[in-house]
Chimera marker file (.cmm) of the C-alpha trace (Angstrom):
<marker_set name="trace">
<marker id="1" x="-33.189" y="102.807" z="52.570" r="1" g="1" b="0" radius="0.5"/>
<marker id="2" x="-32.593" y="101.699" z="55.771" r="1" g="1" b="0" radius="0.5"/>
<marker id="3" x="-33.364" y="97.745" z="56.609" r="1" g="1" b="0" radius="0.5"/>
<marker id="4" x="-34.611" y="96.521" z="60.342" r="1" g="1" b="0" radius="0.5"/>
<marker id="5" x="-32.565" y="94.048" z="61.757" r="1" g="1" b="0" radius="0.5"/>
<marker id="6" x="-34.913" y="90.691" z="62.051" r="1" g="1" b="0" radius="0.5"/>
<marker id="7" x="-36.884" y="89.954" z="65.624" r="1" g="1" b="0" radius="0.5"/>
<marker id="8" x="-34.240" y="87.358" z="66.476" r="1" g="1" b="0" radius="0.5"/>
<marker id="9" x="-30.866" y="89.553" z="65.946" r="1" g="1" b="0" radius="0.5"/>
<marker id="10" x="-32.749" y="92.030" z="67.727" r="1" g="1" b="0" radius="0.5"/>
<marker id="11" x="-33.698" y="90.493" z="70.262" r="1" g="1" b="0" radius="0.5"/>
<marker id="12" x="-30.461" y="89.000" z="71.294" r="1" g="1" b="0" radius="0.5"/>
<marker id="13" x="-28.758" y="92.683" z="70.894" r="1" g="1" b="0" radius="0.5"/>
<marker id="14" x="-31.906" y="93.435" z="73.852" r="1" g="1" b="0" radius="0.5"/>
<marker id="15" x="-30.786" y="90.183" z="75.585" r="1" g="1" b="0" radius="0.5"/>
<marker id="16" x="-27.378" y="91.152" z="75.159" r="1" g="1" b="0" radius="0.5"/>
<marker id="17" x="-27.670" y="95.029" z="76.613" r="1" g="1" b="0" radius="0.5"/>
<marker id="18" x="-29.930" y="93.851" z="79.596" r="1" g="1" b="0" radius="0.5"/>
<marker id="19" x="-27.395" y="91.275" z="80.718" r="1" g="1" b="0" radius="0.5"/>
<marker id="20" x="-24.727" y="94.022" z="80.912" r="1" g="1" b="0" radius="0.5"/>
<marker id="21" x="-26.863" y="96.412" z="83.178" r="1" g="1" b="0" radius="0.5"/>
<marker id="22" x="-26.911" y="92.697" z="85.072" r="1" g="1" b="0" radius="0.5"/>
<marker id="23" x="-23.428" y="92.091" z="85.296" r="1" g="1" b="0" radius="0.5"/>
<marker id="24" x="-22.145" y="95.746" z="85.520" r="1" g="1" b="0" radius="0.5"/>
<marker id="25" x="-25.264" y="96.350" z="88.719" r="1" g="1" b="0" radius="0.5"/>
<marker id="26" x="-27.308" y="98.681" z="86.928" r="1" g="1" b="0" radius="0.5"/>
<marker id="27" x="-30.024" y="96.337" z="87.697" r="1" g="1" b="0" radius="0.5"/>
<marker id="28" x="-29.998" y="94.745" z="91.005" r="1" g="1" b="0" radius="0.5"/>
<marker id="29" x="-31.061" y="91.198" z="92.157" r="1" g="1" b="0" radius="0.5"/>
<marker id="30" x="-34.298" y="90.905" z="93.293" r="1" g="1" b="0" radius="0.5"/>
<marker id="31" x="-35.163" y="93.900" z="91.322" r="1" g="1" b="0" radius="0.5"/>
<marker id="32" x="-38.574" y="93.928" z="89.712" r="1" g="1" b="0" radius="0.5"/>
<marker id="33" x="-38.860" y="94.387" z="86.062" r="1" g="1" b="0" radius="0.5"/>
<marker id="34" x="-41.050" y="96.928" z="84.438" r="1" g="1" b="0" radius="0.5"/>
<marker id="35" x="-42.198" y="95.567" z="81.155" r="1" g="1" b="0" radius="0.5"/>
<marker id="36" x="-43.466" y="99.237" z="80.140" r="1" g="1" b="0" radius="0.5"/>
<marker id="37" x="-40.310" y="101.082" z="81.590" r="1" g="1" b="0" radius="0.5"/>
<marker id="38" x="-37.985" y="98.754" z="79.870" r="1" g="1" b="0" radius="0.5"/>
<marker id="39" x="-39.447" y="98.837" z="76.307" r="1" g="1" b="0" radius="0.5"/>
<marker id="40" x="-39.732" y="102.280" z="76.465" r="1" g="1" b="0" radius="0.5"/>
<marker id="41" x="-36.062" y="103.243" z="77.649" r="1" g="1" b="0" radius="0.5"/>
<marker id="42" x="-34.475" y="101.089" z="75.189" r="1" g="1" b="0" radius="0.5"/>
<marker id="43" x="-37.234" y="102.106" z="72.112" r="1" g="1" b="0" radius="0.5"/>
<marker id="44" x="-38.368" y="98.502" z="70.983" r="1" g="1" b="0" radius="0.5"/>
<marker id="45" x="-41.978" y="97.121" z="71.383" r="1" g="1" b="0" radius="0.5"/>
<marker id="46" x="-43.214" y="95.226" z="74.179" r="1" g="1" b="0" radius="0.5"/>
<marker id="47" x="-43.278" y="91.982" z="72.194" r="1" g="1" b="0" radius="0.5"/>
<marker id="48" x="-39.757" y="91.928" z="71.089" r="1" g="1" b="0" radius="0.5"/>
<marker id="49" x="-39.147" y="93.006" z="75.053" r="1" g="1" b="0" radius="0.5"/>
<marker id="50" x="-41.474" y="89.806" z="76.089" r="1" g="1" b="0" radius="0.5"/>
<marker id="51" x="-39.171" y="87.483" z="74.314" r="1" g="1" b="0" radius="0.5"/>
<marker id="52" x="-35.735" y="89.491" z="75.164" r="1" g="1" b="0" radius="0.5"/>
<marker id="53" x="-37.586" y="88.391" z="79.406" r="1" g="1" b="0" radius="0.5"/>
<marker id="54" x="-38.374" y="84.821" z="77.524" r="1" g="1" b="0" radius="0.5"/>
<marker id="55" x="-34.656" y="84.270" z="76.751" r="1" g="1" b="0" radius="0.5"/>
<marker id="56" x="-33.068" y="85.761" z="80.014" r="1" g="1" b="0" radius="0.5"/>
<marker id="57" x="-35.780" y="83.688" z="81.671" r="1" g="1" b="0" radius="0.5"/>
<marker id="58" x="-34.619" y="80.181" z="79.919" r="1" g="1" b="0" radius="0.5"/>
<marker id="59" x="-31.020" y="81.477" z="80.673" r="1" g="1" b="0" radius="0.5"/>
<marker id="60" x="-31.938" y="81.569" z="84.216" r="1" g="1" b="0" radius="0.5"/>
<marker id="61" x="-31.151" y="85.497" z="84.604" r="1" g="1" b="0" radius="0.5"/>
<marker id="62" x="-35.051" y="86.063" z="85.599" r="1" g="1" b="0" radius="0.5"/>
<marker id="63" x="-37.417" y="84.317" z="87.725" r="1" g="1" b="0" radius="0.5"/>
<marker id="64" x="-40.881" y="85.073" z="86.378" r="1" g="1" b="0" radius="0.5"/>
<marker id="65" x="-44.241" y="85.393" z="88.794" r="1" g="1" b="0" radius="0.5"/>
<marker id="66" x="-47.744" y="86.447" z="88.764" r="1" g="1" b="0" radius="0.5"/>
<marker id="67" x="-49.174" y="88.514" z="91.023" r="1" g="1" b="0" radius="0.5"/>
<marker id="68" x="-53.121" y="90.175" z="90.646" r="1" g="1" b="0" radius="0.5"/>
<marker id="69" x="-52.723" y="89.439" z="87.347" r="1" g="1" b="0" radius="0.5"/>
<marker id="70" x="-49.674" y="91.433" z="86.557" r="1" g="1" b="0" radius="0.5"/>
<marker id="71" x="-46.217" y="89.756" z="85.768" r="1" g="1" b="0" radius="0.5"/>
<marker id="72" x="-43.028" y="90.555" z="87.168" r="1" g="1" b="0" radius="0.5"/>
<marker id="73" x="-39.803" y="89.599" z="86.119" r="1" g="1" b="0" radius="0.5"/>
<marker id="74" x="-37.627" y="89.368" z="89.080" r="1" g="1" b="0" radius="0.5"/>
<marker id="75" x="-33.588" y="89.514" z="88.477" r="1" g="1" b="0" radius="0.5"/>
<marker id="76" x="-31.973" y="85.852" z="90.076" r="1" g="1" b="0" radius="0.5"/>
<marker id="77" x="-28.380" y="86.464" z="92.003" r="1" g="1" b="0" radius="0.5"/>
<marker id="78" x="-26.055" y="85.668" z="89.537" r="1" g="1" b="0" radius="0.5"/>
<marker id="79" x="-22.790" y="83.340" z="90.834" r="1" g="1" b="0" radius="0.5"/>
<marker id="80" x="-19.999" y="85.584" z="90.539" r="1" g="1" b="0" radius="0.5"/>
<link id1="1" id2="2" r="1" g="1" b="0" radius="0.2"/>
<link id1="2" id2="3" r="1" g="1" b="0" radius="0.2"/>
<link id1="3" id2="4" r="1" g="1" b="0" radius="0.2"/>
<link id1="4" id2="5" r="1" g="1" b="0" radius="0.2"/>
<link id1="5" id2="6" r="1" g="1" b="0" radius="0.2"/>
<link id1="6" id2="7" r="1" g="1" b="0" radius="0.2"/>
<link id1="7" id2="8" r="1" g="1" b="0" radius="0.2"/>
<link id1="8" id2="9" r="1" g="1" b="0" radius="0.2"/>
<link id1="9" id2="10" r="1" g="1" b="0" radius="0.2"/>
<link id1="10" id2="11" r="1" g="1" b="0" radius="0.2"/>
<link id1="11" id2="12" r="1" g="1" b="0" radius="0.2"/>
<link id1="12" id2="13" r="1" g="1" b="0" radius="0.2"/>
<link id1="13" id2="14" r="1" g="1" b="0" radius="0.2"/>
<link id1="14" id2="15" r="1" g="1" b="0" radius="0.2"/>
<link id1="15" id2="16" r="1" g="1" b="0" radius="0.2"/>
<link id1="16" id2="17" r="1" g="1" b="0" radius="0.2"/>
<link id1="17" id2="18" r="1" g="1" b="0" radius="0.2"/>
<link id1="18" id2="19" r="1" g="1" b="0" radius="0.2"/>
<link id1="19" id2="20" r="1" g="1" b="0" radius="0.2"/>
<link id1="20" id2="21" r="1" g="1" b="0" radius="0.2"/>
<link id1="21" id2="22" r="1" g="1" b="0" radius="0.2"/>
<link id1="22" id2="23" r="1" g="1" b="0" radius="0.2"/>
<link id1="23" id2="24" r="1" g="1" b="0" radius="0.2"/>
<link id1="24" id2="25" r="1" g="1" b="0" radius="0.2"/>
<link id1="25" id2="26" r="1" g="1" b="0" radius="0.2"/>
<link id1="26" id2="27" r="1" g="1" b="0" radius="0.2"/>
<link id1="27" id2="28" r="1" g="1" b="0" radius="0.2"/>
<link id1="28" id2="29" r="1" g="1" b="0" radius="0.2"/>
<link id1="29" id2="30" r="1" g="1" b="0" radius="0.2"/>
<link id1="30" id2="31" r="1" g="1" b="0" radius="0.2"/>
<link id1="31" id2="32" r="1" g="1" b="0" radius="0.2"/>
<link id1="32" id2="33" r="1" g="1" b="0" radius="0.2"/>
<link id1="33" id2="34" r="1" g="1" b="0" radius="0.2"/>
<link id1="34" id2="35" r="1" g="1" b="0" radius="0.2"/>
<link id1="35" id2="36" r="1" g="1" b="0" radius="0.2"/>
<link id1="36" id2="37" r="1" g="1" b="0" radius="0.2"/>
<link id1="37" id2="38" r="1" g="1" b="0" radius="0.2"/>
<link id1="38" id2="39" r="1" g="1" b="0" radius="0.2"/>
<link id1="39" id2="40" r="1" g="1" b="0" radius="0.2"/>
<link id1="40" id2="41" r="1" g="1" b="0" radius="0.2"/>
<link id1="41" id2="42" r="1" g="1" b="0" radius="0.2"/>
<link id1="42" id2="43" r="1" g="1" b="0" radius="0.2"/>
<link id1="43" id2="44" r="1" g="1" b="0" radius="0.2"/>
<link id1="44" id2="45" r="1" g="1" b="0" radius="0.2"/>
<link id1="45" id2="46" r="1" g="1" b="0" radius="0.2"/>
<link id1="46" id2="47" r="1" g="1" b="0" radius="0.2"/>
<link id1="47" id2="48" r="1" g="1" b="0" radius="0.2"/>
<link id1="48" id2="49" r="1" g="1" b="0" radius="0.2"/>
<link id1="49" id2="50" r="1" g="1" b="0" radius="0.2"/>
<link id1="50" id2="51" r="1" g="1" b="0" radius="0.2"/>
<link id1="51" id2="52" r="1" g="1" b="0" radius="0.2"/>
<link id1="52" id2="53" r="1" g="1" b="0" radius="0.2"/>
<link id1="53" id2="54" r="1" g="1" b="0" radius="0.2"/>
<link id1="54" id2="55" r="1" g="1" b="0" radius="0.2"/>
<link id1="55" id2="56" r="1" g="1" b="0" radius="0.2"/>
<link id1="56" id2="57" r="1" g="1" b="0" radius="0.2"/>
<link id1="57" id2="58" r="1" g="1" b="0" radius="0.2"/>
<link id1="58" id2="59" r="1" g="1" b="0" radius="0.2"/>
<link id1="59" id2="60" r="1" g="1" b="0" radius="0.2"/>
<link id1="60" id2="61" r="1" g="1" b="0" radius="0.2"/>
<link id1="61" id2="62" r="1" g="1" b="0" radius="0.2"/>
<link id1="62" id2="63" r="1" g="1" b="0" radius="0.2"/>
<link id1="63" id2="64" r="1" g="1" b="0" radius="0.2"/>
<link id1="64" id2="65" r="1" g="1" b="0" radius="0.2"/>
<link id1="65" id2="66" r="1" g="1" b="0" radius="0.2"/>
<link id1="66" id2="67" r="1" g="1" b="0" radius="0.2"/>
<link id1="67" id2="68" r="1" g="1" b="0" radius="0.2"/>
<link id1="68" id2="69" r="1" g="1" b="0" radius="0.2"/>
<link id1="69" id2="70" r="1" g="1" b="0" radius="0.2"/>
<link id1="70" id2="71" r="1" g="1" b="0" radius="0.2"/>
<link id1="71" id2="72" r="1" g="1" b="0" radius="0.2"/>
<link id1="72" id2="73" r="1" g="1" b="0" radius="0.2"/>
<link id1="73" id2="74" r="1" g="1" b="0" radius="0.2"/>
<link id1="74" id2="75" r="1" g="1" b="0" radius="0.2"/>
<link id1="75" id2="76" r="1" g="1" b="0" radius="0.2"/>
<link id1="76" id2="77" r="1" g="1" b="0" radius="0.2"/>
<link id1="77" id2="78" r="1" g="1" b="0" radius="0.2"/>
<link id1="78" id2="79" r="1" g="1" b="0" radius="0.2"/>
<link id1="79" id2="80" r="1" g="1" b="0" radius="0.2"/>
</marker_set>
């Protein structure tokens, strides 16, 4: 039987593989986040995604906006 990790270890694996596409340029600075996109590349539900942005967003990774109603989550330039 195989056991889910819990929300929290999995979201901090999420956290964890979006901050490498940060650091290694796979996403860019400025770049606008698609909520959908995201959760569906890496195969984990928009919730768990929402609080993988919360995190990155506290960390000061993301700048978050609304816009018409929509959200984006817009990548900060990170000191090198």
């Amino acid at each position: 039987m195989q056991v889910k990790p819990s929300p929290q270890i999995l979201s901090q694996k999420i956290s964890d593989i979006i901050r490498q596409k940060i650091t290694i340029g796979e996403l860019s600075p400025g770049e606008k986040l698609s909520e959908t996109a995201l959760s569906d590349s890496l195969a984990i539900s928009r919730d768990t995604l929402r609080e993988v942005f919360h995190l990155l967003t506290q960390e000061g990774l993301l700048t978050r906006t609304i816009h018409n109603f929509y959200m984006h989550l817009i990548l900060k330039k990170m000191n090198k």
